[in-house]
C-alpha positions as CSV (number, residue, x, y, z in Angstrom):
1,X,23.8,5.0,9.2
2,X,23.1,1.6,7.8
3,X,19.7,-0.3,7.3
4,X,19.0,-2.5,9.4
5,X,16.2,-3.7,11.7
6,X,14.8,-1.2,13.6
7,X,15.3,1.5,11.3
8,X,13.2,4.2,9.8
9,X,14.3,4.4,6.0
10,X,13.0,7.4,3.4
11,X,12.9,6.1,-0.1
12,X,12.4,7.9,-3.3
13,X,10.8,5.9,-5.9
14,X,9.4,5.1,-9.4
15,X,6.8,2.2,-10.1
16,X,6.6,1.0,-13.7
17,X,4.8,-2.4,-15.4
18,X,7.5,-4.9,-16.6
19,X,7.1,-2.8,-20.0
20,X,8.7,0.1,-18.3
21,X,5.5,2.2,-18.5
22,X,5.5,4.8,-15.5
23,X,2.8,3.8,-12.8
24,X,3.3,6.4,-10.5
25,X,6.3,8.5,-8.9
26,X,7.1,9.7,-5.8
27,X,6.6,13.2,-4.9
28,X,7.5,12.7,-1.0
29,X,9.7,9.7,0.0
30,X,7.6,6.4,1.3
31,X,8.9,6.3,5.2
32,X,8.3,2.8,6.4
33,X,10.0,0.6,9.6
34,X,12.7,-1.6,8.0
35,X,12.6,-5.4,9.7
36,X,9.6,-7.4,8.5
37,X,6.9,-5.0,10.1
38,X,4.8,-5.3,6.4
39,X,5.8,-1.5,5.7
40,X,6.8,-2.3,2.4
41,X,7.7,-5.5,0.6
42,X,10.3,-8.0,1.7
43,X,12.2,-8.1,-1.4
44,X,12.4,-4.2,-1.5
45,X,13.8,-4.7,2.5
46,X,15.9,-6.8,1.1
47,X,17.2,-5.5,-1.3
48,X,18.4,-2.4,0.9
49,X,19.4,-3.5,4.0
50,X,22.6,-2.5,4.7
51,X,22.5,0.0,2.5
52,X,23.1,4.0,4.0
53,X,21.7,7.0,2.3
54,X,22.2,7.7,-1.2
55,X,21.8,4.0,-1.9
56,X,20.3,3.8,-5.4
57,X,18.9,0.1,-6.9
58,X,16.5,-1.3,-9.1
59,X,14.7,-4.2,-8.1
60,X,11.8,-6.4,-10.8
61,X,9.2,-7.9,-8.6
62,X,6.8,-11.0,-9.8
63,X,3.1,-10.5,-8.7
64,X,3.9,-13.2,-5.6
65,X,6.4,-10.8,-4.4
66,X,4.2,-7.5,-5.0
67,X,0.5,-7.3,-5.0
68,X,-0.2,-11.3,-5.4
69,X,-2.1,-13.2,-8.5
70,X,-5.3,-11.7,-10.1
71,X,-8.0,-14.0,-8.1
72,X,-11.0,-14.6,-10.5
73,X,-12.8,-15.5,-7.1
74,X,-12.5,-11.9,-6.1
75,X,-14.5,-10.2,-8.4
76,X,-18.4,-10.7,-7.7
77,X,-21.6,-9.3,-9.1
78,X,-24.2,-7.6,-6.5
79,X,-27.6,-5.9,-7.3
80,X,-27.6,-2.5,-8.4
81,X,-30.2,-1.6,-5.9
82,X,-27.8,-2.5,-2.8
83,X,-26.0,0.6,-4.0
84,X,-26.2,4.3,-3.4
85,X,-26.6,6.9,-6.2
86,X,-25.0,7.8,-7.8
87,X,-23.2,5.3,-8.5
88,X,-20.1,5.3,-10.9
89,X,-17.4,3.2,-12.4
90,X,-13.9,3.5,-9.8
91,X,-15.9,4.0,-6.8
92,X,-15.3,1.9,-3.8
93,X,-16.8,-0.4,-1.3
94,X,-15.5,-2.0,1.8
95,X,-17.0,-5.8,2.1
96,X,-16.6,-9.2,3.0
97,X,-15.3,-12.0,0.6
98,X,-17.6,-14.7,0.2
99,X,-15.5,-17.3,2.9
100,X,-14.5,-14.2,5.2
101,X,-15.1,-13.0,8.5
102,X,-14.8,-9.6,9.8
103,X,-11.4,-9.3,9.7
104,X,-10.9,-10.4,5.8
105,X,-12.6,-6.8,4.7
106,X,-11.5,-6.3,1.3
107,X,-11.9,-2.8,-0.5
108,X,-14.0,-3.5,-3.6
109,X,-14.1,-1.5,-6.8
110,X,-16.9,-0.8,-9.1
111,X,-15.6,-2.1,-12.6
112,X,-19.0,-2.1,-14.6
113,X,-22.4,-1.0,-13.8
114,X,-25.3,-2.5,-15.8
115,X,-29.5,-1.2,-14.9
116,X,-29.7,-4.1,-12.5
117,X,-26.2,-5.7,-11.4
118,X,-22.5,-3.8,-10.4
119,X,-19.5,-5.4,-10.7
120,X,-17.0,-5.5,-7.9
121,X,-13.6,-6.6,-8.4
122,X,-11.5,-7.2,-4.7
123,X,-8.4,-7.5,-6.4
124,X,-5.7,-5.1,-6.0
125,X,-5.1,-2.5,-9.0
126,X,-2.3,-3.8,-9.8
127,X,-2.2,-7.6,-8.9
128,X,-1.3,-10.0,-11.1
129,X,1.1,-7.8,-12.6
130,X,5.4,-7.8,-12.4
131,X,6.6,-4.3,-11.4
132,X,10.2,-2.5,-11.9
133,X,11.0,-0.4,-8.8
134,X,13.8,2.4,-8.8
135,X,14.7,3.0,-5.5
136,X,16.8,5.6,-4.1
137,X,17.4,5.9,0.3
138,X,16.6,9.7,1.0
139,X,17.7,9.0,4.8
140,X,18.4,6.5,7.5
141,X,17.4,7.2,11.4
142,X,17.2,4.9,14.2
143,X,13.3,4.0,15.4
144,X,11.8,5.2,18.5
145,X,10.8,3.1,21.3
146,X,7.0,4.2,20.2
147,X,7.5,3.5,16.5
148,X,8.8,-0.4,17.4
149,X,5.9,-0.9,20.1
150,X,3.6,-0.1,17.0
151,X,5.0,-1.8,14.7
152,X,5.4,1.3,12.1
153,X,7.3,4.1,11.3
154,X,5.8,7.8,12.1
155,X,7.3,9.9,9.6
156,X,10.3,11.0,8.4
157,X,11.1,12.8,11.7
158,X,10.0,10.6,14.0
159,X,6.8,12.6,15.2
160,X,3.1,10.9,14.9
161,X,0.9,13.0,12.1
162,X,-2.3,14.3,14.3
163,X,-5.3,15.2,12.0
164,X,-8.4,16.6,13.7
165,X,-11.5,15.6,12.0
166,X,-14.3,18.6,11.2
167,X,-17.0,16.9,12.5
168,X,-15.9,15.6,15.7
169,X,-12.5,16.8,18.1
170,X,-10.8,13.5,18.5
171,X,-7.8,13.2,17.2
172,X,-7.2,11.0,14.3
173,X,-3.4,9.6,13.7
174,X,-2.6,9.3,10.1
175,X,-0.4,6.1,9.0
């Protein structure tokens, strides 16, 4: 079966900085929705629609078409005492960005802690930053009805991942 919209794809992968220094690798292919439904980026759907299963590229993305330009404006210093201990370099926060509402939340990461200030950079990890993609298409299935309504694939087979949390009984669905 071909890619195309509407299609669940299973992708095996490698990540490395434009050096070619490993980033991370896959252990499990990344499933995703193929058709512009933001499960993965558009120049990697690009690059493999059409493609069937076994279809093997490698693809150099700028920062504009992978995690976007390091924004100076997203890093911010807050009071240490707005914290909780203890508090440690790589934790993370969920806030608002200065000019946000509700629906901008950004995850923040603790980059520096000094006795009286913390320093929270919004960026992403790995913004700013051109990345080499190997790709390889582990499978090819058509959607289901359910997956297209929402917009996102539900796994490799099809079937929604239900996780029950311990400390309450509703069901939680992992994406």
């Amino acid at each position: 079966m071909k890619i195309a919209k509407n299609t669940v794809v299973s992708v095996m992968y490698k990540l490395s900085d434009a050096q070619g220094n490993l980033i991370e690798e896959s252990d499990e292919a990344m499933v995703y929705l193929h058709g512009g439904y933001d499960g993965t980026f558009p120049k990697i759907e690009e690059a493999l629609d059409g493609h069937d299963t076994g279809f093997e590229t490698q693809l150099h993305l700028e920062p504009e078409d992978a995690f976007g330009d390091y924004d100076a404006d997203m890093v911010k210093v807050e009071p240490r005492n707005r914290f909780p201990e203890p508090l440690e370099v790589g934790m993370q926060f969920e806030g608002m960005p200065e000019d946000g509402d509700e629906e901008d939340s950004v995850i923040y990461t603790v980059t520096d802690v000094a006795e009286d200030k913390v320093v929270l950079d919004g960026n992403h990890p790995l913004a700013g930053m051109a990345l080499r993609f190997w790709l390889k298409v582990s499978e090819v299935r058509e959607a289901t009805a359910e997956e297209i309504e929402h917009g996102h694939a539900h796994g490799a087979s099809g079937v929604e991942v239900v996780d029950e949390d311990e400390d309450d009984d509703t069901p939680r669905t992992l994406h």
